[in-house]
C-alpha positions in Angstrom: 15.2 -26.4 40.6 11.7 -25.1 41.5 9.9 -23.5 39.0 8.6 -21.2 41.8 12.9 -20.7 42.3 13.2 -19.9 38.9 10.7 -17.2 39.1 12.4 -15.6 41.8 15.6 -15.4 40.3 14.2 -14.0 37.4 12.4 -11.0 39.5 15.5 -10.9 41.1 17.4 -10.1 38.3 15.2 -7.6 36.6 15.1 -5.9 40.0 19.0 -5.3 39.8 20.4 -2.4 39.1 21.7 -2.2 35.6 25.6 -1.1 36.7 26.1 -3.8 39.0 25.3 -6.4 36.4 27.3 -4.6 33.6 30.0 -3.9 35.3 31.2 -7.2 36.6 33.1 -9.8 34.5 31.5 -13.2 33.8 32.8 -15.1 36.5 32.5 -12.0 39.0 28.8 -11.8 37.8 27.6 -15.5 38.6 29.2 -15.2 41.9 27.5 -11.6 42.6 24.2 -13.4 41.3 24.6 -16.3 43.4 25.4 -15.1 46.6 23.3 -11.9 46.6 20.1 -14.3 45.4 21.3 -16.8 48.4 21.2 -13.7 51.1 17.5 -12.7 49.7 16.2 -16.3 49.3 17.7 -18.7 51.8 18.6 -22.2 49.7 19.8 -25.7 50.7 23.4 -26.8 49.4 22.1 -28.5 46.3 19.8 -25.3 45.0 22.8 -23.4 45.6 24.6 -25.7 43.1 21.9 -26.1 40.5 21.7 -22.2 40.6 25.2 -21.7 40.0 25.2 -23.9 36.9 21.8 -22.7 35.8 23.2 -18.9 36.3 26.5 -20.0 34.2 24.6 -21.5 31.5 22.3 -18.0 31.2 24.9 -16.0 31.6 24.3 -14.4 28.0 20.9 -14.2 28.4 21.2 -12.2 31.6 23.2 -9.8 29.8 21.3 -9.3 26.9 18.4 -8.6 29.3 19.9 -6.2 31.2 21.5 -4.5 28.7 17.9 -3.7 26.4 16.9 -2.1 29.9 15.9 1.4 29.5 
């Protein structure tokens, strides 16, 4: 992955609203992530999959970012 990719995912998330993310269970989450990112920034098959594993393996991250959001 692109560290330009990155960087949009990242905006991305912080630009989500803080229920969505909250509310959804871990699996339900990464596949909200994944295809939401996907319909915002078209990617090729194998950015898709290096997202999905890079979203699982932050998974706890994202959380604890979105939930210190004001």
């Amino acid at each position: 992955m692109t560290p330009s990719l990155l960087r949009q995912f990242w905006y991305f998330v912080e630009q989500t609203q803080v229920g969505i993310l909250l509310s959804l269970d871990d699996c339900a989450l990464q596949r909200w992530l994944l295809n939401h990112f996907s319909d915002t920034y078209p990617l090729e098959q194998s950015q898709r999959s290096h997202l999905e594993t890079y979203i699982s393996s932050r998974l706890m991250l994202i959380r604890d970012m979105v939930g210190d959001r004001p």
